[in-house]
Every structure is written in C-alpha cells, then in structure tokens.
C-alpha positions as CSV (number, residue, x, y, z in Angstrom):
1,X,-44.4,-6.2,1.2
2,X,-43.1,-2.6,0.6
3,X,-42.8,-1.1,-2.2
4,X,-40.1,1.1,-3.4
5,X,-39.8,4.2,-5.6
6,X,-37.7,6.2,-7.9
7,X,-36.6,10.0,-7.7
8,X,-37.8,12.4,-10.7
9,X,-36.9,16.3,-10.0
10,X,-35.9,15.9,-6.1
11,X,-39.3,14.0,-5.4
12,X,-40.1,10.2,-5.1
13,X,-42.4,8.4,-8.1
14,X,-44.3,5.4,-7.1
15,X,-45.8,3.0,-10.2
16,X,-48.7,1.1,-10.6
17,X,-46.3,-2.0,-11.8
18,X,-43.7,-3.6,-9.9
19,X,-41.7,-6.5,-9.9
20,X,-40.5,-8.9,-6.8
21,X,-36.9,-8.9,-5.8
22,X,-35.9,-11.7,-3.9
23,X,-32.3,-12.4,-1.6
24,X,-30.2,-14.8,-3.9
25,X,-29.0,-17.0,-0.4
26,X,-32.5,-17.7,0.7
27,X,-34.8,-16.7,-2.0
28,X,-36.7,-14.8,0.3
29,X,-38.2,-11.8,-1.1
30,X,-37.2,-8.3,-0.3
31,X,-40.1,-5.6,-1.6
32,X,-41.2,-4.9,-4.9
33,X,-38.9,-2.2,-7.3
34,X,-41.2,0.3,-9.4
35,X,-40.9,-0.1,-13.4
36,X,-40.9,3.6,-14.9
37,X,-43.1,4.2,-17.5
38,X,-41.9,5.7,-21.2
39,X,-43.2,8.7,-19.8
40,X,-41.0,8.5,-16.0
41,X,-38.3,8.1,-18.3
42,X,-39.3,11.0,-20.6
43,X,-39.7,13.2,-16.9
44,X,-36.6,11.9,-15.4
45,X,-34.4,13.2,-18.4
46,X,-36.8,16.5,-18.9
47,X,-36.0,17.1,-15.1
48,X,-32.2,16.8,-15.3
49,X,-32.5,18.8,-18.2
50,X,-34.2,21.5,-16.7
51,X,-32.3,21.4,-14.1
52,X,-28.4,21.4,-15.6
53,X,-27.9,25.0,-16.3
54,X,-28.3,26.0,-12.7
55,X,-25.9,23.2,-11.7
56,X,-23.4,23.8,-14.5
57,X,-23.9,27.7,-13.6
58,X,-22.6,26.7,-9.5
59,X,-18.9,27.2,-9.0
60,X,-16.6,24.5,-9.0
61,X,-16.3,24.9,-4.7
62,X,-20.4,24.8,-4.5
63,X,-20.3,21.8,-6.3
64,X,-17.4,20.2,-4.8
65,X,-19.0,21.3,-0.7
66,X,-22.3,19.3,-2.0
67,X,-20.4,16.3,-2.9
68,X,-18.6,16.2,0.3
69,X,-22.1,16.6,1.5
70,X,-23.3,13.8,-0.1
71,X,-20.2,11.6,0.9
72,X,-21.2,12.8,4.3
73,X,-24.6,10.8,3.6
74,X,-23.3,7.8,2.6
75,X,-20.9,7.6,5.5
76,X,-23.9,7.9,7.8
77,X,-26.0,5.4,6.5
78,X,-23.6,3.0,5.3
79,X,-24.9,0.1,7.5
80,X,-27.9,0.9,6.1
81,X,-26.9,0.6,2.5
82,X,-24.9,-2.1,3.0
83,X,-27.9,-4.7,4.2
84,X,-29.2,-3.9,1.0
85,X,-25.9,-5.0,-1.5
86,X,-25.7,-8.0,1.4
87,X,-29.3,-8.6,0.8
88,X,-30.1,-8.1,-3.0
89,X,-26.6,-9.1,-4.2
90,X,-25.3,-11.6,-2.1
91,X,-21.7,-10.5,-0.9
92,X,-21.1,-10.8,3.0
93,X,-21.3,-7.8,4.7
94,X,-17.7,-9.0,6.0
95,X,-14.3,-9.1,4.2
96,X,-14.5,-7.6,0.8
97,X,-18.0,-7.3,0.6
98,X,-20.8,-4.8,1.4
99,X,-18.5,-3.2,3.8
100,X,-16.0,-2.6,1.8
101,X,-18.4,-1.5,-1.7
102,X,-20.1,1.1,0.8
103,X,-16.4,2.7,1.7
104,X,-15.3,2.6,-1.9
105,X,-18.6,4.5,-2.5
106,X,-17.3,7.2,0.0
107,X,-14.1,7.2,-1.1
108,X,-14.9,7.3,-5.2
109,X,-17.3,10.2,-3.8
110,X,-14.7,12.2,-1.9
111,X,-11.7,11.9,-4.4
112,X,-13.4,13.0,-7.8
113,X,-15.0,16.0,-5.2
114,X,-11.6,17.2,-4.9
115,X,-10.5,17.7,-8.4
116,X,-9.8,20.2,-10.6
117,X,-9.6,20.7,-13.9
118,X,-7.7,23.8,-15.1
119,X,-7.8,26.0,-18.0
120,X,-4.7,24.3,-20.1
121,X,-2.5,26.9,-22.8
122,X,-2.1,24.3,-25.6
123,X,-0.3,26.6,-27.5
124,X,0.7,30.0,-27.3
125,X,3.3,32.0,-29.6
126,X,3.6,36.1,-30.3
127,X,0.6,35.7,-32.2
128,X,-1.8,33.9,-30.8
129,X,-2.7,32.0,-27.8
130,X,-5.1,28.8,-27.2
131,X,-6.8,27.7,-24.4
132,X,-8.6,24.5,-23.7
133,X,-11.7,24.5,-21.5
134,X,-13.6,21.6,-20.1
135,X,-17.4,22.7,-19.9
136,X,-20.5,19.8,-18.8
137,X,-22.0,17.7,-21.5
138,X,-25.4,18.0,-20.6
139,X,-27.5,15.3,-19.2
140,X,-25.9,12.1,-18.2
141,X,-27.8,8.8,-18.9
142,X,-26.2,6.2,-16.6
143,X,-26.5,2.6,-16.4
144,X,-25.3,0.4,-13.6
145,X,-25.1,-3.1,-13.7
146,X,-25.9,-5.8,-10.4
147,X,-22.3,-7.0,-9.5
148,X,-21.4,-4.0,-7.7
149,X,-24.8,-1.7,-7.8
150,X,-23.7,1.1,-5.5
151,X,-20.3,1.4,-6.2
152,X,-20.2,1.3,-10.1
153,X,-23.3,4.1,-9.9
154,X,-21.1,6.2,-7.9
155,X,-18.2,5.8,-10.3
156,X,-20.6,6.7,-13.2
157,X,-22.8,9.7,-10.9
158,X,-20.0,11.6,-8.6
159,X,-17.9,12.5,-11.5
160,X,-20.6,13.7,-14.2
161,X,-21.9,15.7,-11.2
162,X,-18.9,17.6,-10.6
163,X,-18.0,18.4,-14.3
164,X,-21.9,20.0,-14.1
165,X,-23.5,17.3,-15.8
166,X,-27.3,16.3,-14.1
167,X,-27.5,12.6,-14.2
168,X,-30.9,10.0,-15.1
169,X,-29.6,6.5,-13.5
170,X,-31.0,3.0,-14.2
171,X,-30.1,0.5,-11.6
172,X,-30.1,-3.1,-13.0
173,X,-33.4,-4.8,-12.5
174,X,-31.3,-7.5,-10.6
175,X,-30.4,-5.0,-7.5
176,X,-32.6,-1.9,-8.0
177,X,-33.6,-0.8,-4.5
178,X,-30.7,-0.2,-2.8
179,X,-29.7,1.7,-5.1
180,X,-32.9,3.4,-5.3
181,X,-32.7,4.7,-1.7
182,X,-28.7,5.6,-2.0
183,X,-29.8,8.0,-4.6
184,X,-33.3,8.8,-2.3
185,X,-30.5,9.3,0.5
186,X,-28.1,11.4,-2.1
187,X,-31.0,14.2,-3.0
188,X,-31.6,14.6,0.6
189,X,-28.6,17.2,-0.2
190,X,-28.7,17.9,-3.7
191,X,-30.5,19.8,-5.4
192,X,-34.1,18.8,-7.2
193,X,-33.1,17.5,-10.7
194,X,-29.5,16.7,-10.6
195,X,-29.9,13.1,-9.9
196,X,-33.1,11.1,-11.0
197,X,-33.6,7.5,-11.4
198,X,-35.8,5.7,-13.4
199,X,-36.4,1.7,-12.9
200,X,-37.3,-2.0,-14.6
201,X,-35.5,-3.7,-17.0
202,X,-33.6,-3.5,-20.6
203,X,-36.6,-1.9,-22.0
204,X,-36.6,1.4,-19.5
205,X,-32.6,1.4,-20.8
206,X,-33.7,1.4,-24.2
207,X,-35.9,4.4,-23.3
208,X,-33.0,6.0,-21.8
209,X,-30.3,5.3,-24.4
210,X,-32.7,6.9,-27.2
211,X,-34.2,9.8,-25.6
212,X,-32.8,12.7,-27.9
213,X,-32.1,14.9,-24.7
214,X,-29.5,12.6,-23.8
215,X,-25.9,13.8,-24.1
216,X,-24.1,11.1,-22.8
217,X,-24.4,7.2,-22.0
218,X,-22.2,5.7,-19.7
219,X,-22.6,2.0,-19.2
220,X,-21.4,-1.6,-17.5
221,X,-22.2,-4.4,-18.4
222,X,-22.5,-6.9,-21.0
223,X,-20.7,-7.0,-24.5
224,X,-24.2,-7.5,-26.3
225,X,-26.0,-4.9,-24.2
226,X,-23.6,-2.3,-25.0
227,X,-23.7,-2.9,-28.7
228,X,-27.3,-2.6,-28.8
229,X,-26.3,0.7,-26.7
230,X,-24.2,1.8,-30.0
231,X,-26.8,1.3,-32.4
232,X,-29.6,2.9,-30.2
233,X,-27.6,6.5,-29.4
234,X,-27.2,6.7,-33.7
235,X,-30.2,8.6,-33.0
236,X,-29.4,11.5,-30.8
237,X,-25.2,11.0,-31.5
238,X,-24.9,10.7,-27.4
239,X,-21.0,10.2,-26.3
240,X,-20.5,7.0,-25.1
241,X,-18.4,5.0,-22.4
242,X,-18.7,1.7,-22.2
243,X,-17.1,-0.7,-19.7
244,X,-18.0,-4.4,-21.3
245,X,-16.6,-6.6,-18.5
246,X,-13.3,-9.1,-19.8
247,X,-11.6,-12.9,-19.5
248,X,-8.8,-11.3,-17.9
249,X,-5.7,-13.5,-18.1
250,X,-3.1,-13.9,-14.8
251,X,0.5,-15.4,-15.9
252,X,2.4,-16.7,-13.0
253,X,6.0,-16.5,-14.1
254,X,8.1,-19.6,-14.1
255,X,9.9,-19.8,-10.3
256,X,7.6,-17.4,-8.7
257,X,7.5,-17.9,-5.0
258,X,3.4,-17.8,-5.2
259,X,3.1,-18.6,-0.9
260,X,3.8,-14.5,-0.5
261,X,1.2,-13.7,-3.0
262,X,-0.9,-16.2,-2.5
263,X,-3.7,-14.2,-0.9
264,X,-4.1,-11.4,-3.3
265,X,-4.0,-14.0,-5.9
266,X,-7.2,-16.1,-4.3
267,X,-9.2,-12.7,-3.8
268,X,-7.9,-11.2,-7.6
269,X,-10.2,-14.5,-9.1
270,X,-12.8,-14.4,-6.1
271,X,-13.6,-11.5,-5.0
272,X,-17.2,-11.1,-4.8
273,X,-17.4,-14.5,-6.5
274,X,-15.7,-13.8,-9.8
275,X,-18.2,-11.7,-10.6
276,X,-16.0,-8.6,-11.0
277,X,-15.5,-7.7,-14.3
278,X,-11.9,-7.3,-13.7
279,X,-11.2,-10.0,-11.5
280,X,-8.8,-13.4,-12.7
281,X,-10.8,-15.4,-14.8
282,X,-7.8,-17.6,-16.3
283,X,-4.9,-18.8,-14.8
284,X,-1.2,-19.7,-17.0
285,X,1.2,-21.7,-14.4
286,X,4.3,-22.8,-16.1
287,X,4.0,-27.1,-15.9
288,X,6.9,-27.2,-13.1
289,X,4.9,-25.0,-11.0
290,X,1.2,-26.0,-11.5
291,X,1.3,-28.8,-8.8
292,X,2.4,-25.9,-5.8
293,X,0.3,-23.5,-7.4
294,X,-3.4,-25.8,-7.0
295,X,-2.5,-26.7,-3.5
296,X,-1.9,-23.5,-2.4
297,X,-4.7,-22.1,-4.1
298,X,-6.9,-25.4,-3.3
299,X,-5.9,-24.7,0.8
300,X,-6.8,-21.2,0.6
301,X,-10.3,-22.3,-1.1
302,X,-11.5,-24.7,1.9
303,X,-10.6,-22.3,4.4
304,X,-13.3,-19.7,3.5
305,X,-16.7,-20.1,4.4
306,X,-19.6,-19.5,2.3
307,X,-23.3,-18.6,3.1
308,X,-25.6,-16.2,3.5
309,X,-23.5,-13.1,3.9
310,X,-25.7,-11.2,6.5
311,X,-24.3,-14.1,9.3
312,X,-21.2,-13.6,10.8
313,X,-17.7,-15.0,9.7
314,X,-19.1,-15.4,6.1
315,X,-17.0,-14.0,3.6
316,X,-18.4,-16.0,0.0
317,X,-22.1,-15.4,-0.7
318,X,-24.2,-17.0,-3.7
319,X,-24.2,-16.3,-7.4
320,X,-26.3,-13.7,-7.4
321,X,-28.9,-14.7,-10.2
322,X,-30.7,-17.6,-11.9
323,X,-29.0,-16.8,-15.3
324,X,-25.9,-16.4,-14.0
325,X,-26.2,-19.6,-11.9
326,X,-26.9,-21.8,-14.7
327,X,-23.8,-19.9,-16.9
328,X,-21.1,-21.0,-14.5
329,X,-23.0,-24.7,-13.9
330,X,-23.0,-24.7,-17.6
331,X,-19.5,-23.8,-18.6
332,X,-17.9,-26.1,-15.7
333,X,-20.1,-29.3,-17.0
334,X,-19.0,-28.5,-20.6
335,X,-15.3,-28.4,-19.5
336,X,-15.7,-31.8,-17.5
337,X,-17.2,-33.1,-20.5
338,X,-14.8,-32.5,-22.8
339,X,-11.9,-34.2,-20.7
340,X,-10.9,-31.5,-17.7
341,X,-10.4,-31.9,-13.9
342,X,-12.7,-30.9,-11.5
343,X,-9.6,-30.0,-8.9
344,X,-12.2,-28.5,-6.1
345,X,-16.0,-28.3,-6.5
346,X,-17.6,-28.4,-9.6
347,X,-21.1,-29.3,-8.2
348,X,-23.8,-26.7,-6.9
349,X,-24.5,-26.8,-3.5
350,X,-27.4,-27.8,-1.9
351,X,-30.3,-25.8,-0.4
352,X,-31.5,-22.7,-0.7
353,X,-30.0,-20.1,-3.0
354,X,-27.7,-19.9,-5.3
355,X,-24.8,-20.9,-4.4
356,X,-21.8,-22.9,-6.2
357,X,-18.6,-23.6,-4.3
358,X,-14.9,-22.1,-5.1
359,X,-14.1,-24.2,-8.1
360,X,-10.4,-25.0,-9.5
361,X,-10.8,-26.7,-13.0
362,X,-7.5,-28.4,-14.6
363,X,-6.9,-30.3,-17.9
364,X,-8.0,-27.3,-19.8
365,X,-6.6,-24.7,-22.5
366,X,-7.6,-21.9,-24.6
367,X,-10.3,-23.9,-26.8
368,X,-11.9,-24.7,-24.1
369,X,-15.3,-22.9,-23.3
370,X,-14.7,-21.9,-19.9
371,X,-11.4,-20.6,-20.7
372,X,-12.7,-18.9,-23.8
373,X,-15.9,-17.4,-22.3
374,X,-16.2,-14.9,-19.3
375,X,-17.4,-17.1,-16.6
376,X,-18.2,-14.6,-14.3
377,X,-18.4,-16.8,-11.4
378,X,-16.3,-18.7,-8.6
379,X,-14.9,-21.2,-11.2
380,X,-10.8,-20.6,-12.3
381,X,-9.2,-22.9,-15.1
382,X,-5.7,-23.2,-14.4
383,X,-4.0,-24.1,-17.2
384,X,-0.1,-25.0,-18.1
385,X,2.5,-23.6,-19.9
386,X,6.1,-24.5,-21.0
387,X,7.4,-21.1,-21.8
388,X,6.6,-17.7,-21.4
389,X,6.1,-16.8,-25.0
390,X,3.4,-19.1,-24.6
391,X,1.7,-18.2,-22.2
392,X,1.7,-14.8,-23.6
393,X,0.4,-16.0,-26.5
394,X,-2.9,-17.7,-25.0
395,X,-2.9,-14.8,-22.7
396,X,-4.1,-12.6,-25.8
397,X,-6.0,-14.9,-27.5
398,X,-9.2,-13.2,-26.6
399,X,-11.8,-11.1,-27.9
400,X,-12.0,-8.9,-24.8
401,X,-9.1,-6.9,-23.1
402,X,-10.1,-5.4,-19.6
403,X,-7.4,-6.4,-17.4
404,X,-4.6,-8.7,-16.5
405,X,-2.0,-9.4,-14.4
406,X,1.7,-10.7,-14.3
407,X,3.2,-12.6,-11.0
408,X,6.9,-12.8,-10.0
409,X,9.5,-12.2,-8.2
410,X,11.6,-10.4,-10.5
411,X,9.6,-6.9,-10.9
412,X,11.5,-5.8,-13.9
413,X,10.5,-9.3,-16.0
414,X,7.5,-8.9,-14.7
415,X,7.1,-5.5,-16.2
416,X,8.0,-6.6,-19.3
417,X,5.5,-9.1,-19.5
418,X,3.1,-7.1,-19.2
419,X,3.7,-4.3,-21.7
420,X,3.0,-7.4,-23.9
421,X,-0.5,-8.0,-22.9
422,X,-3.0,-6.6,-24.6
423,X,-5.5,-5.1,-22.4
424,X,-6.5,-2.0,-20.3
425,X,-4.9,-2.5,-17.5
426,X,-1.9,-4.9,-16.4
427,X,-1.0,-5.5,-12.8
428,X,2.0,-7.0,-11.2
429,X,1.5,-8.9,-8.2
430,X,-1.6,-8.2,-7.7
431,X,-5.4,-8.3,-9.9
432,X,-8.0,-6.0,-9.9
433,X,-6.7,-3.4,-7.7
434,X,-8.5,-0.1,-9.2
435,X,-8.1,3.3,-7.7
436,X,-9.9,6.4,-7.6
437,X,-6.6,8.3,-9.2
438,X,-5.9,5.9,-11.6
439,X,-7.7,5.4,-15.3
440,X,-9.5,2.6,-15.7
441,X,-10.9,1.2,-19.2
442,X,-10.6,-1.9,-21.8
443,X,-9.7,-2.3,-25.3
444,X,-10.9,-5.1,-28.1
445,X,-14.6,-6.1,-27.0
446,X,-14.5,-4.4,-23.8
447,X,-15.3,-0.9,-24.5
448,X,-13.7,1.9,-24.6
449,X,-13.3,5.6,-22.9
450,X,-12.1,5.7,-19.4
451,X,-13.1,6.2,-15.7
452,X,-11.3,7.5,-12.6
453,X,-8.9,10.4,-11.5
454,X,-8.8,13.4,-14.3
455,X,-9.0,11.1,-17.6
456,X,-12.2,10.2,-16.4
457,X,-13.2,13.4,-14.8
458,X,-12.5,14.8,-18.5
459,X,-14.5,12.2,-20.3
460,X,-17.6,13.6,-18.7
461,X,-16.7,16.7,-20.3
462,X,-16.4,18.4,-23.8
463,X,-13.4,20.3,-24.8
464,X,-14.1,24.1,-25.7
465,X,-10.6,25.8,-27.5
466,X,-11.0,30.0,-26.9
467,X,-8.0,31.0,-29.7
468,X,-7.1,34.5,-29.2
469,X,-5.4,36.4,-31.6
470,X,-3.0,38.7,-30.1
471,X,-2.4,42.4,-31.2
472,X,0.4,43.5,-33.2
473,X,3.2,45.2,-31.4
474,X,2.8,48.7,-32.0
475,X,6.3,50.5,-33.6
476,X,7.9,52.6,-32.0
C-alpha cells in the first residue's frame, strides 16, 4: 500500500511512521499518511520562514500571476483531486460533492488572486497626513479540518499567500492525503518554502500552534480544539482566526409557500451530510405549517440516493468517521428516548461504512440534546412554534452563532427577522450560501475574525500607519 509524503522547502519528506486511512463507504483502505516529527514541524515552519522575505519582497502582479498559476493546477487535475475527497471523505463525486469542492477550490483561488489592497489616507488635514498600509504577517500556521479538506485549506492558504505570508498546513488526520498531493500539485509552481505541510494528528497541531516562529494560526474546527489553540499561542502571542463550526437555526415564517424553496432548504441542512459547519442544523416551523413542511421535506429525503459516492447517480455518501458516526447515532437515540418522533430514518444502515440515512426528528425543542448540540450529521429536528417572537427566541438560545437563515415570502419581514438573530451570518431564502467576496465569520462560541473578499484578505495582514508631518507654508 503506498505511502504518502508531506512538502518541507519545495521537496517531499517521507516518515518512518504512518497511519492507515481507510474509505468511510467501504472501509477499504487507501495508503498510509506520514506523521511529522517535532522536528518536520520545527523544518516546515524554519522553511517558510526562510523563505517569506523573498515572497513578501515579489510584487503584488508576481504574486497574483503564480496564483493564477496555481489555479491553473488545480483546474487540471481536478478529477484527480476529487477521487481523493470522494474517497477519503465520502461525498459523491456528483451533485454538491467533490465536484463541486474542487471548483470552489479554483474559484476561492482565482478571486482572492485578483485583489488589491490599496494604500488608504485615513486622515489627512494641512498638517499632516496618514496612511494605512497592509504588510504580511509572517508565517501562517494553518489548520484544516476533514469536512471539506481541500476547500477550507484553500480558503485558509490562497489568501495568506497573496498578502506575502509563507504558509505550514496541517491537514486533519481524518483526510490528509489528498490534501497532501493538492499542496504536492500546488509547489509544482510555487516557489520552495511558501507552502509546506506537515502531517498526523492533534499532537503535530500542538507543535504547530506553539512554535514561537509562528505569526499567525488560522483554524476550523472544533469549539474545544480551538480553545486549546488560545491557550497554546499565549506563548509566541500568534494572531488568531478561528472558525468553531455552529447549531445554526432556520425559521420558516408563518405562511411561507416552502414548495418554491424547498430545494435550497433540503441541501442548506444536507449538504455534504450536515457536516458543514454552516449548514441547517435546526428547524422552527410555525404549528399551522409543520405538517406541509415534513412532507415536503420527508419527499425530497426518499428521493436521493445514498452510497458510495464514486458510483454514479449517488449524491449522499456516509458519515465520514467512527466518532462522528456514533455522535449522530447517539444524539437521535437520546432524542427518541426522551419522547421525540423519528419522522424518517433514525436507524443506521446496514453494511459496510458508515452510513446513516436522511433523518427528520419531531416532538422536540430547545432542551433537547439534539437540538441543543451540533449534530453535525444528516439528522434535522424540526420543531414548532406559535409566534415569531418565539421562535426568535429559541433561535438564539445557543452558545454558538455561525450562521442562520430566515424563509418567506415577504423579503422585507424576512429581513427583519434576521437582523434579530444573533449570529455571523443570516440568510434569507436560502442557508449556507458563502462567497468568495463576501465575509464570513461567527460570534459567541464560534470564533471570531473573518474570511473571504478584502475583510479576510486584510486579516492575513497587519496594519502599518506612515504619519507624515507636512511642512509649514512658507510666508510670503
């Protein structure tokens, strides 16, 4: 079985241990993924190091031509890349699956490649005049999590790279080697140094996080990892952005003809499972709806087929981890035990992998575990409401605050819905639906800083004021 290695200073870096990764439809195993040493970590980040000053030194159209470049690459072996998501994460190659991760990893290449971010004159009288400059950081350590492993690396790499940062990226331990090769694929272009990789588990992270060269972390993942994050960086005072996943509430508003949104609705809870950190995870129907609402959504559930997503016409694949397996199992039997309604599914499947049907839980409210906790799965509680204060009400009884969304007909109530909702991001008539050029961030227990377009373009930079005094006028 091959095994796979990681890229220090433009040049790949076998290891004497490795660790088996295995397809989580059939459980059949893939290669082995190398497990960096403390002292790969300590080269990795000694490399990018060495190596930022000639980056940061390029001008902004060098930079921007070799990230063209390297979305160039990814266009060319995006087949390639996406067997491995398919294989090690378990979306379908079809619908919005690997397919669709490998073009958002073009297109979240190609848009922050493009932008610029100009001198600004903050202030500027007869006096004086001051001028804010966005310069690099320094070395970016990145850490990418397994529900999306190419396309959140990208969001975390392409940007840092063009503000002149050099990037060290762990991969989770759950989906390292496609990753590995994208970023193998990526140096083809770039040069030796500005993007390393080191691999294995929490404890490579740690190695990461603390290393005193380390300017800034940028992390997604869990709440509890990204503490431990905080409380590890004290050391060397690295910025931080951390994206910390959410329970993201979706209020249907009372009326709402749900048929014509039906679809974005299904795929805002299910996309990639549920196991998006900003997908649907709970559901408020006004009571005189709820019945339409569960058939619609119910009808739309048996009507997609799930399996192993490198077959054809499969667009639901498995859970992709043990851990994360037994989480949703646990969560739905803990809601049937305390009195809900398994509405459709509620039992894992049988055979290979792990898979766990579309599941529509009812009977529930907040209280509940699986409306309290982030199921990250293909489970949605649906629960009723009698009036909209309400349901705004349970909407914000969280801890977290990613995203959320707000459905109905009348935009305008909509809208003011959702200035109400305490989170991130609030959609209307629609979930999840990021963009390159848009910011992107939580509040409460989800993190904080943001990604995407120029916010996060500047987050991967520091701010450097020039004040300039100006000469007195001379008299005459």
């Amino acid at each position: 079985m091959r095994e796979y290695s990681f890229m220090v200073n433009g040049k790949q870096v076998s290891s004497s241990q490795t660790f088996e990764i295995k397809n989580p439809a059939t459980g059949a195993s893939l290669g082995h993924a190398p497990i960096s040493s403390a002292n790969d970590v300590a080269e990795a980040v000694a490399a990018a190091k060495a190596a930022q000053p000639g980056w940061a030194a390029k001008s902004d159209e060098e930079r921007k031509g070799l990230l063209m470049q390297v979305a160039q690459v990814l266009t060319e072996h995006t087949e390639y890349l996406a067997q491995w998501i398919t294989q090690e994460q378990g979306k379908p190659m079809a619908g919005p699956g690997s397919m669709f991760e490998m073009q958002a990893c073009v297109g979240w290449t190609q848009v922050p490649a493009s932008l610029d971010l100009p001198v600004e004159t903050v202030f500027e009288d007869d006096t004086r005049s001051d001028k804010l400059y966005r310069k690099p950081i320094g070395v970016i350590g990145a850490i990418a999590p397994w529900n999306w492993p190419l396309m959140i690396a990208i969001w975390q790499v392409i940007p840092s790279l063009r503000a002149g940062n050099t990037v060290v990226l762990k991969p989770s331990e759950y989906t390292p080697i496609g990753t590995l090769e994208m970023v193998r694929l990526m140096n083809t272009v770039l040069p030796a140094g500005v993007l390393n990789t080191v691999s294995g588990d929490g404890s490579v992270g740690a190695l990461l996080v603390e290393n005193p060269d380390v300017d800034k972390i940028m992390f997604t993942g869990s709440e509890r990892t990204a503490r431990k994050i905080i409380e590890a960086s004290k050391g060397n005072m690295a910025r931080l952005t951390l994206e910390c996943g959410g329970n993201d509430p979706a209020i249907i508003l009372p009326g709402t003809d749900i048929a014509s949104k039906a679809g974005d609705l299904f795929w805002g809870a299910f996309i990639n499972m549920g196991q998006t950190c900003a997908c649907a995870k709970r559901l408020y129907v006004h009571e005189n709806d709820y019945d339409s609402v569960v058939d619609t959504l119910k009808g739309m559930a048996e009507q997609m087929p799930m399996g192993n997503g490198m077959e054809e016409g499969i667009v639901l694949g498995p859970v992709q981890n043990e851990m994360q397996f037994n989480k949703v199992k646990e969560l739905v039997d803990d809601a049937k035990a305390n009195g809900a309604s398994i509405i459709r599914g509620g039992t894992p499947m049988d055979g290979p992998g792990y898979f766990y049907p579309i599941t529509l839980v009812g009977d529930v409210d907040n209280g509940t575990r699986l409306v309290d906790e982030e199921q990250f799965g293909p489970v949605l509680p649906i629960i009723k409401y009698s009036n909209v204060e309400e349901a705004i009400a349970k909407a914000n009884d969280t801890e977290t605050g990613l995203g959320a969304s707000v459905w109905g007909d009348d935009l305008e109530a909509a809208a003011q819905v959702a200035a109400r909702i305490e989170s991130g991001t609030v959609w209307i008539n629609q979930h999840g639906a990021i963009h390159p050029m848009v910011p992107f961030g939580g509040v409460k227990a989800s993190g904080y800083g943001l990604e995407f377009g120029l916010e996060g373009l500047k987050a991967v930079t520091r701010p450097l004021v020039i004040s300039t005094k100006k000469p007195a006028p001379v008299e005459a």
